[in-house]
C-alpha positions in Angstrom: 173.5 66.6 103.7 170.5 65.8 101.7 168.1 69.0 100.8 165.1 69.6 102.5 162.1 70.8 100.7 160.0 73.3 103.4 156.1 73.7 102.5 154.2 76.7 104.5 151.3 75.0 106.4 147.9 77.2 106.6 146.3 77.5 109.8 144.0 75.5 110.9 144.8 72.5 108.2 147.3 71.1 110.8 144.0 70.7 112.8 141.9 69.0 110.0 144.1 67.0 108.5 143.0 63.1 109.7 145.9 60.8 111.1 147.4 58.0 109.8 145.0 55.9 111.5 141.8 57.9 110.9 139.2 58.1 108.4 138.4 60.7 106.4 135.1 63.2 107.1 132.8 63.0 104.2 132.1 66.7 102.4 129.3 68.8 104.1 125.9 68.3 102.0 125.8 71.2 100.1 123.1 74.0 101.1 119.5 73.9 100.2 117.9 77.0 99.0 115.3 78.0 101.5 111.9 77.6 99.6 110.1 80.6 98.6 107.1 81.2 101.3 103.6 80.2 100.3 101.9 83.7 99.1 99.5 84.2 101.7 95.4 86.4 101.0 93.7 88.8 102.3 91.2 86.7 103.6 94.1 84.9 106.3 94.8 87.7 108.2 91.3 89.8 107.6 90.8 91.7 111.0 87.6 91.2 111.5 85.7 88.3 113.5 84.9 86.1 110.4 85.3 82.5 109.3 86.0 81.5 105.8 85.5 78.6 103.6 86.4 77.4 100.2 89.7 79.8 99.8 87.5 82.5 100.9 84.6 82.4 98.5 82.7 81.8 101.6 82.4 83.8 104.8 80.4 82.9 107.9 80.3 85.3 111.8 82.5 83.3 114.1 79.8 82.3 116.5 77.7 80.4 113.9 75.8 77.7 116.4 72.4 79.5 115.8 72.8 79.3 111.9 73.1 75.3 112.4 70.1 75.2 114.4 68.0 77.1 111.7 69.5 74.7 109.3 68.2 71.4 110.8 65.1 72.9 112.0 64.2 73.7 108.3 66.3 70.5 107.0 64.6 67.8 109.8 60.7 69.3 109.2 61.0 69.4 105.5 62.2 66.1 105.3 59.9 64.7 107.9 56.9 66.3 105.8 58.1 64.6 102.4 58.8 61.1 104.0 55.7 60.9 105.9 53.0 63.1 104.8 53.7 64.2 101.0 52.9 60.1 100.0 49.7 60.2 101.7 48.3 63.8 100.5 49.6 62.7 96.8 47.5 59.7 96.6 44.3 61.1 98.0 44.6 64.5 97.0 46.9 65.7 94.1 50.3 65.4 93.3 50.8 69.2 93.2 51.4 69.1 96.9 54.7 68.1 97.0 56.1 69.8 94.1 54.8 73.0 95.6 56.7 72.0 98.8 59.7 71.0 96.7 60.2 74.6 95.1 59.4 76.6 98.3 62.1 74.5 100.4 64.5 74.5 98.0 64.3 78.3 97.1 64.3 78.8 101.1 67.8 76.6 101.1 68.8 78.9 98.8 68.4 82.1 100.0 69.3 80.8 103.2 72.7 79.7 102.3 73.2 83.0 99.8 72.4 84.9 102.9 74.6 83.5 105.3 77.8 82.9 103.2 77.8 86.3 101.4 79.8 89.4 101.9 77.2 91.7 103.6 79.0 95.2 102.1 82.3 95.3 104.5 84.0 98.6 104.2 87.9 97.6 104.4 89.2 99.8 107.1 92.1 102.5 106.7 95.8 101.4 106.2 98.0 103.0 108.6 99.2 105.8 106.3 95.3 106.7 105.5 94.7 106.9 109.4 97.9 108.7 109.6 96.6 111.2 107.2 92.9 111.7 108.1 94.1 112.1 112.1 96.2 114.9 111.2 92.7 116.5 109.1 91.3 115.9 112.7 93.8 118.0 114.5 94.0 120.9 112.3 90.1 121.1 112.7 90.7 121.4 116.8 90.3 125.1 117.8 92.4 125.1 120.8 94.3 122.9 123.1 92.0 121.5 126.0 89.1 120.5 123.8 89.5 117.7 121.5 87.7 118.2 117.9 84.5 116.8 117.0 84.3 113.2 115.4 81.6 114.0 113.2 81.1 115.2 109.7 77.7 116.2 108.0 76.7 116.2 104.8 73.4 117.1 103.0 71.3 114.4 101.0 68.3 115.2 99.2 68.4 119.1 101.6 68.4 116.9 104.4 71.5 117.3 106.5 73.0 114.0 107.3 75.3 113.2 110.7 78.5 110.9 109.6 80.4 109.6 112.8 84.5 108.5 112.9 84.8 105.0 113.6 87.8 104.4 115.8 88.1 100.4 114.9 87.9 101.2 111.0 89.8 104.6 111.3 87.5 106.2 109.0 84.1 108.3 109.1 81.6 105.8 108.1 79.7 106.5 104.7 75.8 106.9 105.1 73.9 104.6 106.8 76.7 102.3 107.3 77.4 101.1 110.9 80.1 99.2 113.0 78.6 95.6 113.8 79.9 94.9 117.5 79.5 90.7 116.6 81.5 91.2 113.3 83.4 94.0 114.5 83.4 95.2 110.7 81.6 98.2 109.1 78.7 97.3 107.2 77.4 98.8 104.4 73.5 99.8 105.0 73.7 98.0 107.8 70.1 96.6 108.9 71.3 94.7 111.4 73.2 91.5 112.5 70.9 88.0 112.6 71.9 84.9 114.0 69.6 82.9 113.1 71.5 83.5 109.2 74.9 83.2 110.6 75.5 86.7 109.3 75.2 90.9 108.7 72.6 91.2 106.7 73.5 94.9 104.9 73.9 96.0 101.5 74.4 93.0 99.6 72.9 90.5 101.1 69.5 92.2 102.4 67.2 91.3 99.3 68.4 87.5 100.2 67.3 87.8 103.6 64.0 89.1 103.1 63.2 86.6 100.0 64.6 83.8 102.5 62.0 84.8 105.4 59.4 85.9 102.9 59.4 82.3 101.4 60.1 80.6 104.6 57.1 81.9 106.3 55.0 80.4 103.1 56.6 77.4 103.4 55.9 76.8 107.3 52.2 78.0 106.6 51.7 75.3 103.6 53.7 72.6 105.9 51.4 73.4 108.8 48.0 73.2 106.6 49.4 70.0 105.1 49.8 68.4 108.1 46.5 69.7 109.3 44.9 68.0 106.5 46.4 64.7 106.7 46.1 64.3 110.3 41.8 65.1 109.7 41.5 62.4 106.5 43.4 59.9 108.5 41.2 60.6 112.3 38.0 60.6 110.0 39.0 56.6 109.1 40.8 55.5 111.9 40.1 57.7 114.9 42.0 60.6 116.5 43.9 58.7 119.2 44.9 56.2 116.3 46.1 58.5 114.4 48.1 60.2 116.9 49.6 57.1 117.6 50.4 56.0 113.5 51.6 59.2 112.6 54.3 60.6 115.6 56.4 62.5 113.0 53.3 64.5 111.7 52.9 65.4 115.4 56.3 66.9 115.7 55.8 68.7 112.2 52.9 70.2 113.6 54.7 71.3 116.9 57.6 73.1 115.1 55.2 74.6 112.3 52.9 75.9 115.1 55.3 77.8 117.3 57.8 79.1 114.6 54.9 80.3 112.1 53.9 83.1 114.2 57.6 84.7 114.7 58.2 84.1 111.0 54.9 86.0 109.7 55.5 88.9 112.0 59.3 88.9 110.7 58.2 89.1 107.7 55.7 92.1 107.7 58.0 93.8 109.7 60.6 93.5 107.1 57.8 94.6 104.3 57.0 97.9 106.1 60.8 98.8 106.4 61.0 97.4 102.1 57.9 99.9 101.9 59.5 102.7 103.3 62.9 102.0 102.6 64.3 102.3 106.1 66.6 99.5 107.9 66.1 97.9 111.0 68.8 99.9 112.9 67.1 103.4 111.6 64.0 101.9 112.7 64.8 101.0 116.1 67.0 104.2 116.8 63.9 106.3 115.5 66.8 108.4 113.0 63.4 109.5 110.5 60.9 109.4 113.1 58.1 111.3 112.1 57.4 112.7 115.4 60.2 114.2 115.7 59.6 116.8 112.6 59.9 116.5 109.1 63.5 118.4 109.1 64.2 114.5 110.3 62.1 112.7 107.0 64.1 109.7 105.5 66.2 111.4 102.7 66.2 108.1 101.4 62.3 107.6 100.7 61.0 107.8 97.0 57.5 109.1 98.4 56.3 105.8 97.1 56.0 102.2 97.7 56.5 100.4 94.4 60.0 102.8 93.8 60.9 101.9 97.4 60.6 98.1 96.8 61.9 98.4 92.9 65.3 100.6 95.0 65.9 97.9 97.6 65.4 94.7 96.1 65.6 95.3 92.1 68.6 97.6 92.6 71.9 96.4 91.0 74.2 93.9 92.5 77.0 95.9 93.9 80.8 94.4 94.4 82.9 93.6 97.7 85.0 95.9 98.5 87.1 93.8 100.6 89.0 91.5 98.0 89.2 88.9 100.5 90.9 86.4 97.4 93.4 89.1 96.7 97.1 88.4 97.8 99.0 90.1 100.2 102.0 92.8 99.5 105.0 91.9 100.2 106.2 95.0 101.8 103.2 95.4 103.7 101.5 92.2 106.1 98.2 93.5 106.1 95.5 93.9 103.2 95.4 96.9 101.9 93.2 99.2 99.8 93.4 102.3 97.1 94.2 105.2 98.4 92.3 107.8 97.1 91.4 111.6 97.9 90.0 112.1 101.6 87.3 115.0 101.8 87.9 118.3 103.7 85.9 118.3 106.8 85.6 122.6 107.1 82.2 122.9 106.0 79.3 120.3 104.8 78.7 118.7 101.4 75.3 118.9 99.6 75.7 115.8 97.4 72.4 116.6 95.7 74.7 119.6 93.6 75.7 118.8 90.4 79.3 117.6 90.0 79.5 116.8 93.9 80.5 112.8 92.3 83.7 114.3 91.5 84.7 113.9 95.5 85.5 110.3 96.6 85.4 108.9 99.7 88.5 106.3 101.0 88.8 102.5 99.9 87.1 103.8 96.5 83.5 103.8 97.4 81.5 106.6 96.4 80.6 110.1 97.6 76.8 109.7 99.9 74.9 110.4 97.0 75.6 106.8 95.7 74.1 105.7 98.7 70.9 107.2 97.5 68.9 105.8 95.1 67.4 108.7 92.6 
């Protein structure tokens, strides 16, 4: 007999090895690493109702429509004044006219735009571990079981005693004079209050923008509207007034616009001077929070007692950072942006920040004890 050589099959090769009259199956393609995901910032998942622009350098309020109307209002009368009235008063007046028309609408673009696309002073809100931590302060401060503690905290600036309230959308007791923006929904930093007409909070950084803008708008709209006075009389005295009605249809519509928004904008703007003046915001103002009639144990602990330091305090004051790092990337362990965590204050009894060495507390997100807020 001849021998017999005996091979041990595997399993499964029986299976996959191809027939005598089948082709072979090419070799899988081998596997492609997955590609490493796309580091994503802050500013992609910020929680707050805000558009951004440019990789984030620019932030806008969602609902924006009002901020394009104020754009082309001041972009479509401007322009009509330069095409059609600016070559007329320059030949037989002076030329200065529309270079001074040139700087005001240019410096009104500007701190139009600087107004609008700036971080007002958002306060980032609490990462869940800093909640976490301040609600259990919260609880321990509850004195029994049926009555829930008090959301407040006060503190004393300049012997004043100053009311702090929790925010429940930021988790955190808001610093002085800063307040929750319902449009925004973000905590603003001396919060004055939110315009639409800017596109934008107008708080802490952003304020001395907003008044230069409707400061220099209302002098522009004044020196549009005499303008346009002026050419439509020199051209009537030589042609008629029908006449000129009829030649000059853009000068009418400059007129219209000027007429009905200079009145709003000058009023604006004094209101804005008295609260510069006094160094008060809009939302103090209109809640009454240093009335004088109600006492002087209620005076504005902010006031300098004079005019020129109040001005010099809100408008020559340094430029102060955003807190929010919206360009910053995000953690990896953690999806949402996050900030220092630093020492929380007890809440037992109040704080006179006017003591020496009360800087050596620090409030969450690393601004500042309340006596920052207060210029000295």
């Amino acid at each position: 007999m001849k021998d017999c050589e005996y091979r041990q099959i595997p399993p499964g090769a029986a299976a996959a090895a191809p027939g005598p009259g089948t082709a072979a199956s090419p070799p899988p393609p081998p596997a492609v690493p997955p590609r490493p995901r796309r580091p994503r910032r802050k500013w992609e998942v910020f929680p707050g109702r805000n558009r951004f622009f440019c990789g984030g350098r620019l932030m806008l309020a969602r609902h924006s429509g009002v901020f394009v109307l104020t754009l082309g209002l001041i972009l479509v009368t401007s322009g009509l004044f330069f095409a059609f009235d600016c070559p007329f008063l320059a030949t037989h007046l002076t030329l200065a006219i529309p270079i001074i028309a040139a700087v005001l609408f240019f410096f009104v673009i500007s701190c139009l735009l600087q107004t609008s696309f700036r971080d007002p002073g958002i306060l980032p809100r609490a990462t869940p571990s800093e909640a976490a931590d301040l609600e259990k302060r919260i609880d321990s401060m509850g004195t029994s079981t049926y009555r829930p503690p008090a959301r407040t905290m006060e503190v004393v600036i300049n012997k004043y005693v100053v009311k702090l309230k929790y925010c429940y959308t930021c988790k955190m007791f808001r610093p002085p004079r800063t307040s929750h923006c319902s449009v925004c929904d973000n905590c603003v930093e001396r919060f004055d209050h939110h315009c639409p007409w800017v596109g934008n909070c107008v708080g802490k950084r952003n304020y001395r923008f907003f008044y230069a803008f409707i400061l220099s708008l209302s002098f522009l709209t004044a020196f549009i509207f005499a303008c346009v006075v002026t050419h439509l009389t020199l051209r009537s005295q030589r042609d008629g007034f029908l006449a000129t009605l009829k030649m000059t249809p853009a000068s009418v519509l400059e007129l219209v616009i000027c007429f009905f928004s200079v009145w709003s904008i000058l009023g604006l703007s004094g209101f804005h001077t008295y609260l510069v003046a006094s160094n008060l915001t809009t939302n103090e103002d209109i809640k009454g929070s240093w009335s004088n009639k109600r006492g002087s144990e209620f005076a504005n602990p902010y006031s300098h007692k004079s005019i020129l330091t109040n001005c010099c305090a809100v408008l020559c004051g340094p430029f102060h950072p955003s807190l929010i790092d919206r360009r910053g990337f995000i953690q990896p362990d953690n999806g949402s942006p996050s900030s220092p965590k630093s020492e929380i204050p007890s809440f037992g009894a109040k704080t006179d920040t006017s003591m020496p060495g009360s800087h050596r507390g620090r409030w969450r997100s690393g601004f500042p004890c309340p006596e920052a807020a207060v210029p000295w």
